[in-house]
C-alpha positions in Angstrom: 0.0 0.0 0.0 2.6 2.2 -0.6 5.9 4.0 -1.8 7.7 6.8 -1.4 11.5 8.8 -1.0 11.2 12.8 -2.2 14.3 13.5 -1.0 15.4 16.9 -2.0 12.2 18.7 -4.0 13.2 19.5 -7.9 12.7 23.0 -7.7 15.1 23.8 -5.0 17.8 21.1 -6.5 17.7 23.3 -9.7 18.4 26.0 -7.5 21.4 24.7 -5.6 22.7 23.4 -9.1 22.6 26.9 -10.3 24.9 28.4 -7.5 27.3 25.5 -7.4 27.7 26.0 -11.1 28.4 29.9 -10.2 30.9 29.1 -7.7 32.7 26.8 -9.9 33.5 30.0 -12.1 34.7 32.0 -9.8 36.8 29.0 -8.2 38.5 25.8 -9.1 36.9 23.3 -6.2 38.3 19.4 -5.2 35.2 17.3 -5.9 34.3 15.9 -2.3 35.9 12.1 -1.6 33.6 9.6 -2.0 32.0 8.3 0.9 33.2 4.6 1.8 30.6 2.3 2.2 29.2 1.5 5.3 27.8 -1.7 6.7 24.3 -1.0 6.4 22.5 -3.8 8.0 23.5 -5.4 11.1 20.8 -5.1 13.9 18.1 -3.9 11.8 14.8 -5.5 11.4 14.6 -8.9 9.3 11.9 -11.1 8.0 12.0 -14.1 6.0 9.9 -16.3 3.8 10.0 -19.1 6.9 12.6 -20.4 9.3 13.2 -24.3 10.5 12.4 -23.1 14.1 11.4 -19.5 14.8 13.0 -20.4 18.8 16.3 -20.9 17.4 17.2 -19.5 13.9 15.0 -16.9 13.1 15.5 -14.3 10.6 17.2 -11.9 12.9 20.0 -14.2 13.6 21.5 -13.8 10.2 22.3 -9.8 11.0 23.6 -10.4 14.4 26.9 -9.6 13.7 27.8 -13.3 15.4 28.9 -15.9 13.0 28.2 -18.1 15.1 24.5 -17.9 15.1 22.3 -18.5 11.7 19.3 -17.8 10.0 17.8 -21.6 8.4 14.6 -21.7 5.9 12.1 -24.4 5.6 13.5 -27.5 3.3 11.5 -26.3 0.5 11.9 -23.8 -2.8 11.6 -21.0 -3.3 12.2 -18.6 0.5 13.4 -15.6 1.3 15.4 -13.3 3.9 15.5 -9.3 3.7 16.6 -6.8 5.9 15.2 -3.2 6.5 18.2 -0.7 6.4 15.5 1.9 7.9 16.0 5.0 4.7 16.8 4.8 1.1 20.2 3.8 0.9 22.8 3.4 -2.1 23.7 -0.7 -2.0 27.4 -1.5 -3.1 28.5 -4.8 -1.8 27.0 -7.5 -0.3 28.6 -10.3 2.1 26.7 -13.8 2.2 27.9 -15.9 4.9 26.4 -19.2 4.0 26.0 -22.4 6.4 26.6 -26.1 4.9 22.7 -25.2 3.8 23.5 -22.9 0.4 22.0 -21.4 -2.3 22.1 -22.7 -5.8 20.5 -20.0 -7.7 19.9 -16.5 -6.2 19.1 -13.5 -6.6 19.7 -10.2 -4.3 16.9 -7.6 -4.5 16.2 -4.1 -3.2 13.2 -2.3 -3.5 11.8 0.9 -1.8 8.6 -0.1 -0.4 9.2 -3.8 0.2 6.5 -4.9 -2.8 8.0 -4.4 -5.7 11.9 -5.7 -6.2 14.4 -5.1 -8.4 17.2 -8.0 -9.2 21.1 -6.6 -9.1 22.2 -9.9 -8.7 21.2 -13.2 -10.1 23.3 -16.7 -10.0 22.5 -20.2 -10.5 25.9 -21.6 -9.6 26.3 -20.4 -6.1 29.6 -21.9 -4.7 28.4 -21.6 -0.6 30.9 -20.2 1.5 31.4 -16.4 1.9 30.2 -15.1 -1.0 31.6 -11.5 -1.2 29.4 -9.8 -4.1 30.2 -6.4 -5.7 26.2 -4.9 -6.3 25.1 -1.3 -7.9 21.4 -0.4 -6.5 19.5 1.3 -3.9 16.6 0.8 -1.6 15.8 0.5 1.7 15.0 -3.4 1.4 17.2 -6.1 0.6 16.6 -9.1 -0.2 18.3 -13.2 -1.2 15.8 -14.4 -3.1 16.5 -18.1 -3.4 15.1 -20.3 -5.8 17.2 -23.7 -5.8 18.7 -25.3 -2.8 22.0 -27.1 -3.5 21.5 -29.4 -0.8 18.2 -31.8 0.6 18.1 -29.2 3.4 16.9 -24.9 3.4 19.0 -22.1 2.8 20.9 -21.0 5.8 23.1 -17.9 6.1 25.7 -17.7 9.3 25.5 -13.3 8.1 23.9 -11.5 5.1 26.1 -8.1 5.3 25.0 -5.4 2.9 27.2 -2.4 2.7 26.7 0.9 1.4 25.9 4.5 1.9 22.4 6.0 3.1 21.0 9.3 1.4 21.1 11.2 4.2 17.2 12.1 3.6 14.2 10.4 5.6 11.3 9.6 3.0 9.2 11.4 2.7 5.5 12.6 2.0 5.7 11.9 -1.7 3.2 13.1 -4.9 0.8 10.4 -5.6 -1.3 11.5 -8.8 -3.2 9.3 -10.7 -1.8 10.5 -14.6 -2.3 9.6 -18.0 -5.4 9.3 -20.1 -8.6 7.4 -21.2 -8.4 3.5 -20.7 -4.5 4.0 -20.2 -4.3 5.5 -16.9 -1.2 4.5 -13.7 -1.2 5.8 -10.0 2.1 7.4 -9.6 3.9 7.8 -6.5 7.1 10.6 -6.9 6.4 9.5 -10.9 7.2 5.6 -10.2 4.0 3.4 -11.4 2.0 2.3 -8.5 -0.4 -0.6 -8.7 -2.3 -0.9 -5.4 -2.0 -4.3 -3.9 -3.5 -4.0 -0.6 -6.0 -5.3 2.1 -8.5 -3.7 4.0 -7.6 -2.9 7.6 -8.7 -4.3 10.7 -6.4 -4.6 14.1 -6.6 -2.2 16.2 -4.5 1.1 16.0 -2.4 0.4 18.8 -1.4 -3.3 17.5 -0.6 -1.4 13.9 3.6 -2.1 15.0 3.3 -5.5 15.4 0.9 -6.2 12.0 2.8 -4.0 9.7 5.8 -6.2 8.6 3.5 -9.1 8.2 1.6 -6.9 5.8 4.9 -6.2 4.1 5.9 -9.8 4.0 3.0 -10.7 2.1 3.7 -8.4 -0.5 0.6 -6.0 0.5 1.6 -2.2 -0.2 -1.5 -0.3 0.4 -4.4 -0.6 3.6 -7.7 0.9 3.7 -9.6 2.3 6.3 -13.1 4.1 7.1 -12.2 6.6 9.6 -9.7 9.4 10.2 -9.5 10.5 13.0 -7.0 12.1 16.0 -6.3 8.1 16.6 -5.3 7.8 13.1 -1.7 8.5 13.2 0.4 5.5 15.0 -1.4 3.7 12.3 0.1 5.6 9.8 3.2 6.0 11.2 3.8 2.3 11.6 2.5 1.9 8.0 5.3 4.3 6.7 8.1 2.4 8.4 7.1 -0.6 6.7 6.6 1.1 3.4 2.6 0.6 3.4 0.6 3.4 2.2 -2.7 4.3 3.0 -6.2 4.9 1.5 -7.8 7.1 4.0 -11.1 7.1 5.1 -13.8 9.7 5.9 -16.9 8.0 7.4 -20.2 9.9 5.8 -23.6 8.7 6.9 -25.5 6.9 6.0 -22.4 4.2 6.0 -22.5 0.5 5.1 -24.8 0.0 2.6 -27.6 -1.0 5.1 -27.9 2.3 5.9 -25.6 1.7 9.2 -25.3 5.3 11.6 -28.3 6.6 10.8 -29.8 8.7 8.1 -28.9 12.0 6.7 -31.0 14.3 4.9 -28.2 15.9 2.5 -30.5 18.1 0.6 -31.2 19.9 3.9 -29.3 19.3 6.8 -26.5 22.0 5.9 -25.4 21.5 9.7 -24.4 18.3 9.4 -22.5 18.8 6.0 -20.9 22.0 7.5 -20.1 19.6 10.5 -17.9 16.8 8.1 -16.8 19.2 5.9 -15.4 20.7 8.7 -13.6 17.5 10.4 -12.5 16.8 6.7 -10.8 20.1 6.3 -8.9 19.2 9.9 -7.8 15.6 9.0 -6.6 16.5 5.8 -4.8 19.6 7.1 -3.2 17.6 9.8 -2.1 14.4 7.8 -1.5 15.7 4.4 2.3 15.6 4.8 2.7 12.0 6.2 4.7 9.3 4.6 1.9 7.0 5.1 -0.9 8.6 3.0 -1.9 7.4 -0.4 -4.9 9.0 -1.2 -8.3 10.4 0.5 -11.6 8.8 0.5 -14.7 9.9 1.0 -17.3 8.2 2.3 -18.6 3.9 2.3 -21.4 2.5 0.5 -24.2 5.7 1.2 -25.8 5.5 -2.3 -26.8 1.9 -1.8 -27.6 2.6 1.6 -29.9 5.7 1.4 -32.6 3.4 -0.2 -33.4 2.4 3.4 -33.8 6.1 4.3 -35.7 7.2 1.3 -37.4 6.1 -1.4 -38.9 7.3 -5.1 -38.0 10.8 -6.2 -36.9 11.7 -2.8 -34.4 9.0 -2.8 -32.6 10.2 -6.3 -32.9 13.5 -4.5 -31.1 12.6 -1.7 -28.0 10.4 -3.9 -28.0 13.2 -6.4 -27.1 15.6 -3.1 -24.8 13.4 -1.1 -22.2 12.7 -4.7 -22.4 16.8 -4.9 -21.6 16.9 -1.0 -18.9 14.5 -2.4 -17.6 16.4 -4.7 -17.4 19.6 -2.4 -15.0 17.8 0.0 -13.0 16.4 -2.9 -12.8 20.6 -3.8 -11.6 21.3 -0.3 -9.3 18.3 -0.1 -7.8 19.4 -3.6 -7.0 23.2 -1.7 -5.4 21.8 1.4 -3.5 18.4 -0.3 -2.7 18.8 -4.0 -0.2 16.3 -3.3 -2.7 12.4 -3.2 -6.0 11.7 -5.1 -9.4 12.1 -3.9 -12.0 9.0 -4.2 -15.3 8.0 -3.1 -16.8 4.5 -2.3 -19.7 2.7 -2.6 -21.2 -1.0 -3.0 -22.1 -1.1 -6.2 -21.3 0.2 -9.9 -25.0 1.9 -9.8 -23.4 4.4 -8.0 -21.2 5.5 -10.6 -23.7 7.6 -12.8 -24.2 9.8 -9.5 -20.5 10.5 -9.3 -20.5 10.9 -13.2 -23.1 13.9 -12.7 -22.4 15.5 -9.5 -18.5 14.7 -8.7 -16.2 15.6 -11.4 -13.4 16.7 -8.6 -12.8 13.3 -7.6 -9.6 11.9 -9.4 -11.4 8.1 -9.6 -14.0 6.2 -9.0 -13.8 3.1 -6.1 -16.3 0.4 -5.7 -16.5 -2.4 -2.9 -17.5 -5.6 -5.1 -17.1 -9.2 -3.5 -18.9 -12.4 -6.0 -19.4 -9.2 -8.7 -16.0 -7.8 -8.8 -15.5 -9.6 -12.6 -18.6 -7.6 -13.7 -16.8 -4.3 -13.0 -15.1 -3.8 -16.0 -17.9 -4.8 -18.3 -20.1 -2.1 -16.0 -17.3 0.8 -16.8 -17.2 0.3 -20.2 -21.2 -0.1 -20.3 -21.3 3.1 -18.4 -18.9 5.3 -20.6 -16.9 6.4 -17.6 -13.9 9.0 -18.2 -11.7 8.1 -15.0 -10.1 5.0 -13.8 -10.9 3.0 -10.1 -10.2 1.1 -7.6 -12.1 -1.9 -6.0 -12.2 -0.5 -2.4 -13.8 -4.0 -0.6 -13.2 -7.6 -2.9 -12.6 -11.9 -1.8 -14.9 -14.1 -1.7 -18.6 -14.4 -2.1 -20.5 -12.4 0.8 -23.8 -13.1 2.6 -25.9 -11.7 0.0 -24.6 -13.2 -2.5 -24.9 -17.0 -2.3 -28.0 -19.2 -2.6 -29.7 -20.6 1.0 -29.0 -24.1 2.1 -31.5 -26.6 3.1 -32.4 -24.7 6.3 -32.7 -21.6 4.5 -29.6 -19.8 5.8 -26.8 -18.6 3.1 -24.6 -21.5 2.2 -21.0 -20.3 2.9 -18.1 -20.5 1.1 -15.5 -23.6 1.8 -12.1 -22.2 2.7 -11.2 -23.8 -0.6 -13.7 -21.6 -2.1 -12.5 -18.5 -0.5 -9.3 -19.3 -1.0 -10.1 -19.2 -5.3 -12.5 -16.4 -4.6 -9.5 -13.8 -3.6 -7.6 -15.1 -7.1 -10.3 -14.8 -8.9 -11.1 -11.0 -7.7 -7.3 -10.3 -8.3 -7.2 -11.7 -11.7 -10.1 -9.5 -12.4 -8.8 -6.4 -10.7 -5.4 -6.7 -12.7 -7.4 -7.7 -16.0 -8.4 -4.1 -16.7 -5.2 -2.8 -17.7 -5.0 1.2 -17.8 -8.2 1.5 -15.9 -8.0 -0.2 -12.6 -5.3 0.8 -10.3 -5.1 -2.3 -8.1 -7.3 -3.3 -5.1 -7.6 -3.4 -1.2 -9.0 -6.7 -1.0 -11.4 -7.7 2.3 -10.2 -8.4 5.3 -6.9 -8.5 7.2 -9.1 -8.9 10.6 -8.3 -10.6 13.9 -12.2 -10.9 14.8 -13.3 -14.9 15.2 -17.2 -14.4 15.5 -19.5 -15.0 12.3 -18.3 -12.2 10.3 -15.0 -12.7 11.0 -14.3 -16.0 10.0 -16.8 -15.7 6.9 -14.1 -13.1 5.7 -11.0 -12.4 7.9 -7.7 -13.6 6.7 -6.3 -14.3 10.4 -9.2 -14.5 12.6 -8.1 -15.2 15.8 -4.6 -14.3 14.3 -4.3 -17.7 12.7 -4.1 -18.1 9.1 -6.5 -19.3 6.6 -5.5 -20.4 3.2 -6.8 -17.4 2.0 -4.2 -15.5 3.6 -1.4 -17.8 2.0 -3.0 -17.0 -1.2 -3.0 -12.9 -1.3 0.5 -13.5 -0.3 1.3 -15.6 -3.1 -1.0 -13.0 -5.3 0.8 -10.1 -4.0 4.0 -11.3 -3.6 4.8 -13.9 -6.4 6.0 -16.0 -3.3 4.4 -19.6 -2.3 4.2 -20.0 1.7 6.3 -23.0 2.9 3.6 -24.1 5.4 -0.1 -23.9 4.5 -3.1 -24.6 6.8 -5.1 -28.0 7.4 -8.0 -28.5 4.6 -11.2 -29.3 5.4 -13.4 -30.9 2.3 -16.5 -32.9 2.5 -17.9 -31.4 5.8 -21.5 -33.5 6.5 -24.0 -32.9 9.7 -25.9 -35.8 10.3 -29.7 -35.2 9.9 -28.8 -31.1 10.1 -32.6 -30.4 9.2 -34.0 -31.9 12.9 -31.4 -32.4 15.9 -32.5 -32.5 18.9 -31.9 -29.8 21.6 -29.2 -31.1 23.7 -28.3 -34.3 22.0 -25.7 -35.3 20.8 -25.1 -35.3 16.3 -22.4 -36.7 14.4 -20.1 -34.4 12.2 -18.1 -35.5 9.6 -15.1 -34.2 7.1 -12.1 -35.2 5.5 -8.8 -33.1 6.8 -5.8 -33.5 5.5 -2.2 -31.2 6.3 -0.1 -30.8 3.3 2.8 -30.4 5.2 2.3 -33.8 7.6 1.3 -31.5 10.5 -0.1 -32.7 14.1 -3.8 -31.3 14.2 -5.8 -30.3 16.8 -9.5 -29.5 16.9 -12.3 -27.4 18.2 -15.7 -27.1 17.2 -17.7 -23.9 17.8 -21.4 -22.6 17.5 -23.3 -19.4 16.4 -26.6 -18.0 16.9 -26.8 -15.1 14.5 -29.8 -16.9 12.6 -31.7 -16.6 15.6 -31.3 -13.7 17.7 -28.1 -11.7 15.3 -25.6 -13.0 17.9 -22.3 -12.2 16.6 -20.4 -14.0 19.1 -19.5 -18.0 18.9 -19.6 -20.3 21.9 -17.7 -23.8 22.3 -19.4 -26.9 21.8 -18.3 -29.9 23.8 -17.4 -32.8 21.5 -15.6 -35.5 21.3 -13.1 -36.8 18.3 -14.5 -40.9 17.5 -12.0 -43.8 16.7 -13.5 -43.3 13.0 -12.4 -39.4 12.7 -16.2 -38.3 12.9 -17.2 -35.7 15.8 -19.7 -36.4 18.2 -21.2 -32.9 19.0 -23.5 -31.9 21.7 -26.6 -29.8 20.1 -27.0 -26.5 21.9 -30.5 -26.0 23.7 -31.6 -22.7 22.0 -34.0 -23.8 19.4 -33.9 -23.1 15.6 -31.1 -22.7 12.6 -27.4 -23.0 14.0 -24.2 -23.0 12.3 -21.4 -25.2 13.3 -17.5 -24.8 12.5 -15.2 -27.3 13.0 -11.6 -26.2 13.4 -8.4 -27.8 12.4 -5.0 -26.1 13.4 -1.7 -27.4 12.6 0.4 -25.6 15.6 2.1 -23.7 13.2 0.2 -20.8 12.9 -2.5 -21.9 10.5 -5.8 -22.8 10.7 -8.5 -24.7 8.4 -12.5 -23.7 9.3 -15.3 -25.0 7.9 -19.0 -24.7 8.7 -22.3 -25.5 7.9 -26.1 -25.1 9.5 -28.1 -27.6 11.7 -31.7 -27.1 13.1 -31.8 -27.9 16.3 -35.7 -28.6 17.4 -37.3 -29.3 20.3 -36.5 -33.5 21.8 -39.7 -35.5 20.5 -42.1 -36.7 23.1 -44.2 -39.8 23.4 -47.8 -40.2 23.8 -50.6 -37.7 23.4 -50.5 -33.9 23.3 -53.5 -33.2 25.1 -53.4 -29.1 24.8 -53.6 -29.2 21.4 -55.7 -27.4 19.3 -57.4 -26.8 23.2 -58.7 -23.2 24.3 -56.1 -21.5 25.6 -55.8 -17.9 27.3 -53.0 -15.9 29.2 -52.8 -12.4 31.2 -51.8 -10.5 27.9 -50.6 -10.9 24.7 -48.8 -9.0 21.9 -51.6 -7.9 19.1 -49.0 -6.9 16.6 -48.6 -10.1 14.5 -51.7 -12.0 16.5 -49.1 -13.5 18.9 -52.2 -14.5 20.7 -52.3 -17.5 23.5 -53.7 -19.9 21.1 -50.4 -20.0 18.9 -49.0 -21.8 21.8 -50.9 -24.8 21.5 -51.5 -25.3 17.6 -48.5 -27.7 17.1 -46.8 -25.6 14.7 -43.1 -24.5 16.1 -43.0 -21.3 13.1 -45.5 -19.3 15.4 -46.0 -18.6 19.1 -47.8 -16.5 22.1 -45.9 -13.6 23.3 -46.7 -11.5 26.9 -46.4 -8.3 27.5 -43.0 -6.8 28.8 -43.6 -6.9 32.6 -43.5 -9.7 35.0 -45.6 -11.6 36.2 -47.5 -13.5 33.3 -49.1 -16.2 32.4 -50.6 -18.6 30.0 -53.0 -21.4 30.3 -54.8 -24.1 28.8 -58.3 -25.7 29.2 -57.8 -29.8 28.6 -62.0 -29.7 28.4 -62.0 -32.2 31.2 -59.9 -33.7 34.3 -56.9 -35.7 32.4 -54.0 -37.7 34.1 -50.4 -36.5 31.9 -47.3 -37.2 32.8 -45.1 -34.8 31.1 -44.9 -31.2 30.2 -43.1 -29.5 26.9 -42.4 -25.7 27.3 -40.7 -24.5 23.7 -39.7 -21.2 24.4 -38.6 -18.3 22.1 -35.4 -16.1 22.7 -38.0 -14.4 25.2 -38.2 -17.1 28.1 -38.9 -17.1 31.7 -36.1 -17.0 34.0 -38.3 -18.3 36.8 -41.7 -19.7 36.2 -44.1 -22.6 37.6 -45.8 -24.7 36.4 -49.7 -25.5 37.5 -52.6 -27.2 38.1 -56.2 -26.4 38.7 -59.8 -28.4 38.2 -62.0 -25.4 38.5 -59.3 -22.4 36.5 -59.1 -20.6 39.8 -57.6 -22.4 42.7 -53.9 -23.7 41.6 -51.4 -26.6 42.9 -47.7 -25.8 41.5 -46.5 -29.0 40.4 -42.9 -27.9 39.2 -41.1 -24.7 40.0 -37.8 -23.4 38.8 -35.5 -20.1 38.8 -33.2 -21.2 36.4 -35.0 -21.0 33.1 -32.4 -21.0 30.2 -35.0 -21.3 27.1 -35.0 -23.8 24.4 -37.1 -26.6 25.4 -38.2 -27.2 29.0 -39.4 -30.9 29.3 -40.5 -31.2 32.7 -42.0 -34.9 34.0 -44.8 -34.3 36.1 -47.4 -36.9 37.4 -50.7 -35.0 37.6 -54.6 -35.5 36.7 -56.1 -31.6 36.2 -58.7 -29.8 33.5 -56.4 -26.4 33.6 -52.5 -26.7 33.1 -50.6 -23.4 33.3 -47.7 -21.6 33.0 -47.1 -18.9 35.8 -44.1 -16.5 34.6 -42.5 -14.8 37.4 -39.0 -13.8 36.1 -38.2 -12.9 32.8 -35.0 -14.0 30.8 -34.8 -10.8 29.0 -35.8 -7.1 28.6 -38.8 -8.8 26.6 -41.8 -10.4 27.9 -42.6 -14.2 27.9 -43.1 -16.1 24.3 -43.7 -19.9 23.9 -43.1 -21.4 20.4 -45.3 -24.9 22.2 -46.7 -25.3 25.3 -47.1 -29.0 24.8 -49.0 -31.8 28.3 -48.6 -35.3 27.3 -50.8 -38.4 28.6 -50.4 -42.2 27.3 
C-alpha cells in the first residue's frame, strides 16, 4: 500500500545546481571524496519467507553480527530473507555468509517499499561459502531471493552483510497523482508506477507495529480504512516504516450500505455537511504531509444505503445531493492536499452515474465488489466512464450473494472456495489494464465471530489459506507451510437435531505439510437472535475421525465450525447449518388445538395465546413486557399427563411454575424453577387436572414471555 522517497524537491535542487555552477567559475573546487561504504545492516529489522524453528534460527539471527548464530529456511523452494536498512540507501556490496545449507541459484533484490523488487544480482551456480558480491542499486529493502537449494536441506546464512551508503534524507511525504489518459491511466507515486496491492484494515491502532511487517511480507503495499481521526496516526506512522501506504477514510452517513449510523438528509441538513466538511478540512490539514498517505476517500457505500432512508424521487434526491456533498469535500481536499488523489466508495457500480453527474473533482471512482467484482469492467465500459478505479472491498462471495441451504440460511463459502474467490477477484482487478489501479481486498481482521471468520484472513490471528493466497497474489511467493484442509464437511440429519443431543459431524482433513492437528468445534446464533459471538461446543473426536457434537439447547437454525489447526500458525475452518428442534415426546398432546388464554398478549402479528398450543413450532404467544404472566390451557375435562413441553422463544422465563387447577381458579404448583435457560423445557410431572398453566415470574430478558409450544402429554 505504498511507496515513497522525495528526497530533496526538484525546484530547489535546480536551484542549488545553479549556484554551485556559479561558484565553480569564480573558483576551481576538489570534488568531495567519495564516501566509503558503510555496513548497512546489522541489527536492523529482518523477516523471512520461513525459518526451521522460529525459537532458534529466526530471521534476525542472520544480522547479528555473530557468525556463530544462523538464519535456516524451511526445506522447501523458493524462501526468502531481507533486511530493513530503515531509509533509502545506495547498495554496493554485499557479504553472504552461507552455512553447509547454500543457495544454488539466487538473486539479491532491493526495493523501496518492500513490494516491488528489483534484481542486481542473479546466479544459478552459487559456490556456498562467503560469498563477497560487488552490487550497484538502492533501496531500503534487501533481499536473497533463493530459488534452488544445493543441498536436501533450506537455505541457511551464518551473516547477510550489505554495505553501502544512506541518502542522508528520511522519506518522505511523496506526490501520488493518478496520470495519463482514457483507458490507459497509472497511480504514480514521486512519478514511479503504482499498482495498489493492498487489504483492507482491521487490528486495532495500537497493535498497527506488530501487524505491519506481516503486511509487508506478504507483498501487501497499500491498507484501507473508514475513519480518520485524531487516533489515526500510529497507524500511519507504523505503516510508513514498513513502506505501506494508505487509503484514508472519511466515514459519511449513511455508511454500510444497510444504511448503518443513521440517516442524513443531504438536501437539507446543511449542519451536518458543515459539520464533516469541517472534520475533513482538519484531518486533511493535519495528515496531508505523512509518509503513510496514499490517497483520500470519501465516504462507504451511502448511495446503496440511502434506499433504506428514502425512497422514489426523494431518494434520487437525496443520492444526487450526497455525490455533490462528495464532490465539495474532494474541492476542499484538492485546496489543502494537491499532493494524493481524492476517491469516493460505494457497494455497487450503480453508483457511478451519480458521481459521473455531480462529482467531477474526484480523481477516480472506487467500488466495494465481493462475487461481482468480474462484472466491474464490463459495467465501466457499459457506463462510458472517463476516470479510472479502484475496487475498495473484494474476496470471496458475501452473505448476500450466495443461494440458502436446506435450512434456509446462506450457504458459505468452503475455505477452498475462499481461497479461489480472492484469485479470482485479483485476476479480475489486474485484468483491466490502464483502468484499474489495483485493489484493497477484504479483510486482514483478527475478529473470530461470524463475520469474522466468513471473511477475515487471520481471525483469531491464525491463518487461513486465503491469507497464504493474497501472499502468493501479491508477492509472487508460495508459503512454505499452508493450513489444514477441510473438504466434504457433512451434519448428520442437520434439518432436525434435537436440543441437547448429541449429532455426528463429519469431514475429510488433511495437512499438506504432515502437521499434528488439533480441533475445536464452535457454535453461532446469529440466525436466531443476530448473535455475533461464537460459543464452544463440547465434543468428542471418534476412533473413526467423525465428531460427536453436543446440540446447543436454543432452538432453531445454528451453524457449526469445525476447526483444524496445525500448531504452526495456521488454521482450516469449515461450517455448515443444523436445526436444532425441540426433543420429541411420546404419547398424546392433550393441549392441542385446546382453548387457551394468558394475562396478555402481543396484538401486533396476532401472537395471541392460542399459537401456543397449535402444534406448529414457526408461530408462538408472546406476553407483554412486565413480570408476572401467564398462559393457560383448558384440557376440556380432568386428564392424568405425565409430562410437560415448554418450547420457548429467545424471550423465556427465567423463573416460572408450572400449575394445576380443576375449577381455573384455585392452583397446585407441580414444578417450579428459577433457572430458566430457554429452548425446550421438558418437565415430567405426574398429575390429573382440566387447567395446566404456566405462571411466569422472572423474565430471561428485557422482553416479555413467548412460547413457540406449550405441549402436556398423557399415554
Amino acid at each position: 500500500m505504498n511507496a515513497r522517497s522525495p528526497g530533496i524537491p526538484a525546484r530547489l535542487t535546480a536551484v542549488l545546481g545553479a549556484a554551485l555552477l556559479l561558484l565553480g567559475c569564480l573558483t576551481a573546487v576538489a570534488p568531495p571524496a567519495a564516501a566509503a561504504p558503510t555496513l548497512l545492516s546489522q541489527g536492523k529489522t529482518a523477516t523471512a519467507s520461513s525459518s526451521e524453528n522460529p525459537d532458534y534460527t529466526p530471521a534476525r539471527l542472520a544480522f547479528d553480527g555473530d557468525s556463530g548464530t544462523r538464519w535456516s529456511s524451511a526445506f522447501a523452494d523458493p524462501q526468502w530473507i531481507q533486511v530493513d536498512l530503515g531509509a533509502s540507501a545506495s547498495v554496493e556490496r554485499i557479504v553472504l555468509n552461507w552455512e553447509g545449507a547454500y543457495a544454488r541459484a539466487f538473486q539479491l533484490q532491493v526495493s523501496t517499499d518492500g513490494a516491488q523488487w528489483a534484481t542486481i544480482h542473479s546466479t544459478t551456480t552459487g559456490t556456498g561459502g562467503v560469498q563477497t558480491i560487488p552490487v550497484s542499486g538502492s533501496g531500503r529493502f534487501v533481499r536473497m531471493y533463493g530459488t534452488a537449494r544445493a543441498t536436501g536441506y533450506g537455505y541457511s546464512l551464518w551473516e547477510f552483510q550489505v554495505y553501502g551508503t544512506t541518502g542522508g534524507q528520511p522519506p518522505g511525504p511523496g506526490t501520488v497523482a493518478v496520470t495519463g489518459s482514457q483507458g490507459n491511466w497509472r497511480l504514480t507515486v514521486d512519478g514511479a508506477p503504482y499498482t495498489i496491492k493492498g487489504l483492507t484494515w482491521g487490528p486495532p491502532v495500537s497493535a498497527a507495529g506488530q501487524y505491519m511487517p506481516d503486511l509487508r511480507s506478504m507483498g501487501v503495499n497499500t491498507i484501507r480504512t473508514w475513519g480518520t481521526d485524531a487516533s489515526s496516526r500510529p497507524l500511519f506512522d507504523a505503516a510508513a516504516a514498513n513502506g505501506i501506504r494508505v487509503i484514508a477514510g472519511f466515514w459519511l452517513q449513511p455508511g454500510g450500505g444497510p444504511g448503518s449510523g443513521g440517516c442524513v438528509n443531504y438536501v437539507t441538513d446543511t449542519a451536518y455537511k458543515t459539520t464533516m466538511l469541517g472534520e475533513i478540512r482538519n484531518w486533511t490539514t493535519t495528515y496531508k504531509d505523512h509518509a503513510g498517505v496514499l490517497m483520500w476517500n470519501v465516504g462507504n457505500e451511502s448511495v446503496l444505503g440511502m434506499q433504506n432512508c428514502f425512497s422514489g424521487a426523494e431518494l434520487e434526491s437525496q443520492r444526487n445531493a450526497y455525490t455533490a456533498f462528495v464532490n465539495e469535500a474532494a474541492r476542499a481536499i484538492h485546496t489543502i492536499d494537491p499532493n494524493h488523489p481524492v476517491t469516493s466508495t460505494d457497494a455497487w457500480v450503480g453508483a457511478w452515474p451519480y458521481y459521473k453527474a455531480n462529482a467531477p473533482d474526484l480523481d477516480l471512482y472506487a467500488v466495494n465488489a465481493y462475487n461481482a467484482v468480474c462484472g466491474v469492467k464490463q459495467a465501466w465500459i457499459d457506463g462510458g466512464y472517463t476516470k479510472p478505479y479502484i475496487v475498495t472491498e473484494a474476496g470471496p462471495a458475501g452473505e448476500w450473494e450466495v443461494p440458502n441451504d436446506a435450512n434456509g440460511v446462506p450457504n458459505e463459502p468452503t475455505d477452498v472456495q475462499k481461497r479461489d474467490g480472492y484469485a479470482s477477484a485479483w485476476n479480475c482487478v489486474t485484468g483491466h489494464t490502464g483502468v484499474s489501479l489495483g485493489a484493497t481486498m477484504f479483510h486482514y481482521g483478527l475478529e473470530e465471530d461470524f463475520g469474522g471468520v466468513w471473511f477475515n484472513l487471520l481471525p483469531g490471528g491464525q491463518k487461513r489459506l486465503a491469507y497464504h493466497e493474497v501472499k502468493r497474489l501479491y508477492s509472487g511467493q508460495a508459503s512454505a507451510n499452508t493450513p489444514p484442509v477441510i473438504t466434504g464437511l457433512n451434519v448428520a440429519n442437520a434439518g432436525a437435531v434435537a436440543s441437547g443431543s448429541q449429532f455426528r459431524m463429519t469431514a475429510n482433513i488433511a495437512d499438506p505439510n504432515g502437521d499434528a492437528i488439533s480441533y475445536a468445534v464452535k457454535l453461532n446464533s446469529k440466525y436466531i437472535n443476530n448473535a455475533g459471538g461464537f460459543i464452544d461446543a463440547p465434543f468428542v473426536r471418534n476412533g473413526d475421525g467423525s465428531f460427536s457434537v453436543t446440540a446447543p439447547q436454543m432452538l432453531g437454525v445454528w451453524k457449526v465450525y469445525l476447526y483444524a489447526r496445525d500448531g504452526q500458525g495456521n488454521v482450516g475452518i469449515e461450517t455448515r447449518s443444523l436445526r436444532v428442534v425441540p426433543p420429541p415426546v411420546s404419547g398424546t398432546n392433550l393441549a392441542r388445538g385446546r382453548p387457551a388464554t394468558a394475562s396478555s398478549f402481543q396484538s401486533f402479528g396476532d401472537l395471541n395465546p392460542g399459537k401456543a398450543v397449535d402444534g406448529d413450532l414457526t408461530t408462538r404467544w408472546a406476553s407483554d413486557w412486565s413480570d408476572p404472566q401467564w398462559i393457560q390451557v383448558d384440557l376440556g375435562a380432568s386428564r392424568a399427563f405425565r409430562h410437560v413441553q415448554l418450547v420457548w422463544e429467545t424471550s423465556f422465563a427465567r423463573s416460572y411454575q408450572i400449575q394445576t387447577s380443576n375449577d381455573g381458579v384455585n392452583w397446585t404448583t407441580v414444578h417450579s424453577t428459577t433457572a430458566g435457560d430457554g429452548g425446550a423445557d421438558d418437565v415430567d410431572v405426574n398429575a390429573t387436572a382440566r387447567y395446566v398453566r404456566v405462571n411466569g415470574t422472572q423474565r430471561g430478558t428485557e422482553w416479555g414471555y413467548s412460547l413457540f409450544e406449550f405441549g402436556v402429554y398423557g399415554n
